[in-house]
N, C-alpha and C positions, 0 to 999 in steps of 0.2 A: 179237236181240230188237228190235222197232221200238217206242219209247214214244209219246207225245204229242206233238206239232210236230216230228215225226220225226226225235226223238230216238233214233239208232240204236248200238248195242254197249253199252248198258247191263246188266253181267253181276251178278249177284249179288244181286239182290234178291227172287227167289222162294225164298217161302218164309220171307222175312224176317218179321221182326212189329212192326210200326210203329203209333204212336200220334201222329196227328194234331188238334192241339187246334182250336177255332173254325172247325169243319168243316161244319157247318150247311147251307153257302150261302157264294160267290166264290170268293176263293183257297184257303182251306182244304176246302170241297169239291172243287175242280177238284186238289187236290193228295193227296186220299185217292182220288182216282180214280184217281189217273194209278199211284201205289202197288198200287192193287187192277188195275188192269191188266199193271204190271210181273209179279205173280204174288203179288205181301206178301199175307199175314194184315194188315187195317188195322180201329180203331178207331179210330173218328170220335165227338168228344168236342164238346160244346156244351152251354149252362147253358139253351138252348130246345129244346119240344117238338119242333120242326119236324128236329132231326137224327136223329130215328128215323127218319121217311117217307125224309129226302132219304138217308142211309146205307145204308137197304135196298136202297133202286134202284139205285146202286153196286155192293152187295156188302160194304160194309162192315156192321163191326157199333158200334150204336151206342151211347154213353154219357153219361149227361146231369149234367151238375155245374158248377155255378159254380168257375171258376177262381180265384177269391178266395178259396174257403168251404177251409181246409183236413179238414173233416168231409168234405165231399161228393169232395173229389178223391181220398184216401183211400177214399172208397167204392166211387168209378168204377173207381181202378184197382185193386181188390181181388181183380177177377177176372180182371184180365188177364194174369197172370203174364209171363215173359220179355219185357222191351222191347228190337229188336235197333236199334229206330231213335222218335228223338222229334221232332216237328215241332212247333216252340211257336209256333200262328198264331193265339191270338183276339187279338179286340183289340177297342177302341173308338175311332172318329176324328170328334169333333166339335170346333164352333170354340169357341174361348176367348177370348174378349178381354180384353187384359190392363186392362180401364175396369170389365170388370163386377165388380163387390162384392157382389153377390146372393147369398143362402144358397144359391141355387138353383146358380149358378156355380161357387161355390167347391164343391160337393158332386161338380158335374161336373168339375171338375179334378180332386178326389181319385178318383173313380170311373176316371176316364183312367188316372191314372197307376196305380191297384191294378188293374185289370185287365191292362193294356201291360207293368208292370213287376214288381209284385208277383207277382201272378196266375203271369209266367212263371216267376218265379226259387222260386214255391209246389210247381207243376206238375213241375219240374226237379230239386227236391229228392226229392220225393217217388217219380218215378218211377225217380232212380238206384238206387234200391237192388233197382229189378229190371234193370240195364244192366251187366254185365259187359266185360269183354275185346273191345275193336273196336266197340263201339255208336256210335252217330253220335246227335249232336243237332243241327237244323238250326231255326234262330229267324228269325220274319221281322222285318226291318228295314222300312224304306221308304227312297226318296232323300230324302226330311224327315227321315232321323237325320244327312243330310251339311252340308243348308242350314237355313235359318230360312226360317220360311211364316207370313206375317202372318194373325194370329185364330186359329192352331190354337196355342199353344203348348204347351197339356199334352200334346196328342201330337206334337207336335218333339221337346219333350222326351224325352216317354219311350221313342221312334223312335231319339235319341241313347243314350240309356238302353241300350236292346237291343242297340246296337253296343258299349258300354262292357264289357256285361256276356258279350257274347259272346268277347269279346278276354279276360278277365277267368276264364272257367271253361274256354276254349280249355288257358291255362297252370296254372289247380288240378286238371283231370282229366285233361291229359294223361301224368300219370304212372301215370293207370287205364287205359291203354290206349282213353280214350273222346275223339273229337274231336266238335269244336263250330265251326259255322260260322253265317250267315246269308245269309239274299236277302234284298235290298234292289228291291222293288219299284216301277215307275216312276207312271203313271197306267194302272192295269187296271179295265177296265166290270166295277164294282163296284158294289153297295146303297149301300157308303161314299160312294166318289166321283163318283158319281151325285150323291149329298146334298151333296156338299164343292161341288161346280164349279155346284149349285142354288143355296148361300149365297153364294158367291164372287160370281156373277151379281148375286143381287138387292141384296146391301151395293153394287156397285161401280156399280149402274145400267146394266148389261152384259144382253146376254141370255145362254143357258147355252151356246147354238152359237158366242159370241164366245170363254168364257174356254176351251171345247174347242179352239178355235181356236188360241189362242195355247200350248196345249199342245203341239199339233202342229207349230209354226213351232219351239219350241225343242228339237228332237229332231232329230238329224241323218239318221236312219233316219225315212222316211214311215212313215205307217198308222195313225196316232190312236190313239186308246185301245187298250190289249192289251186282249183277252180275257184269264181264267185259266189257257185250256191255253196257252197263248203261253211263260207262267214255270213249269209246274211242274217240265220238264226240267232246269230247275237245281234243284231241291231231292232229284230222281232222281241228279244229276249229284252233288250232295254227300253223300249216305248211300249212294252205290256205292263198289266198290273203286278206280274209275277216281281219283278224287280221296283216295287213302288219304293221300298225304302232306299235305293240307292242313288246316289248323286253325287256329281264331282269324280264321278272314277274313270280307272280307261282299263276296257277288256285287249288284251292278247289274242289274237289269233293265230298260230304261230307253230302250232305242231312245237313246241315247246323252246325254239328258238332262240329266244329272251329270256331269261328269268328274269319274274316281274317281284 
């Protein structure tokens, strides 16, 4: 079986039934693809209308529910019985500065974090109880849960968060036979970091092709920004057999970025 960024011997996953959350659009669409290509049953799970359009043209099937709402997530997965694999990708990443005291700020930091951290740990509960013997959950991190990123910090943190809690149900479900891992992704041409390295620019008096710039100076591998399908062979690579023994870790995606 040949995957995505040719990614090759990836055995065990048709047939699978995976649930990928913040699948709409970037990396969680580009990673319910890469699943419905492997051969999975995949639902593609977003709190916007836009994931029925984009899910269909895939082949997924889609689900719409705010990640927060424990009603609606409840409701999403009500019809999706057996989970063999969960991918916990929505998320939120805007900047924070730790100066703003605005109602409007402070709203957005709580929103950060209940979506990045709540939201997962909502979604996680929820769908264990359709996840038996050998299921896999695979959570996205980013390289902002390793360093600190001035102006974003509610999603540093909650980035840190997601590695916490990965290492964290890695050791409470491993005695259900379910491991837990994450990716930890680098700079991918995303909606998000489109918007990230737009801010970044205009606070620094930079333009946007400088701070792309100095992305690409600190990555030892060339070629700027990933695209989606670039990362999704590592989230194939962790909900296949090929990595049964591991649990509790976070993979780098990063063009070497971070030393991990």
């Amino acid at each position: 079986m040949t995957g995505p960024a040719g990614v090759t011997g990836l055995s065990g996953l048709s047939g699978q039934r995976v649930l990928v959350t913040g699948a709409s659009r970037g990396i969680g669409l580009g990673v319910a693809r890469a699943f419905v290509e492997a051969g999975a049953t995949v639902w593609a799970l977003a709190e916007d209308a836009a994931v029925q359009d984009a899910a269909t043209a895939i082949g997924a099937r889609p689900l719409c529910a705010d990640v927060t709402d424990p009603r609606a997530v409840a409701g999403a997965l009500a019809g999706v019985g057996r989970l063999d694999v969960l991918v916990n990708n929505a998320g939120l990443e805007r900047i924070t500065p730790v100066d703003d005291h605005s109602p409007e700020a402070l709203a957005l930091f709580r929103r950060i974090l209940d979506i990045n951290v709540t939201g997962m740990a909502l979604v996680t509960g929820q769908a264990l109880a359709a996840m038996g013997q050998g299921a896999r959950i695979v959570n996205t991190a980013s390289i902002w849960g390793r360093v600190g990123e001035p102006l974003f910090g509610a999603y540093v943190a909650s980035k840190h968060a997601v590695i916490g809690l990965t290492k964290t149900w890695a050791r409470e479900l491993g005695p259900r036979g379910i491991r837990v891992n994450a990716v930890a992704p680098g700079w991918v041409r995303t909606e998000a970091a489109v918007r990230s390295a737009r801010v970044l620019a205009a606070r620094s008096g930079r333009d946007e092709g400088e701070i792309i710039a100095g992305v690409e100076a600190a990555q030892p591998l060339a070629g700027g920004l990933m695209e989606p399908e670039d990362i999704t062979g590592a989230y194939l690579f962790l909900a296949s057999p090929l990595s049964a023994n591991i649990t509790g870790q976070t993979l780098g995606i990063d063009r070497g970025e971070v030393p991990w």
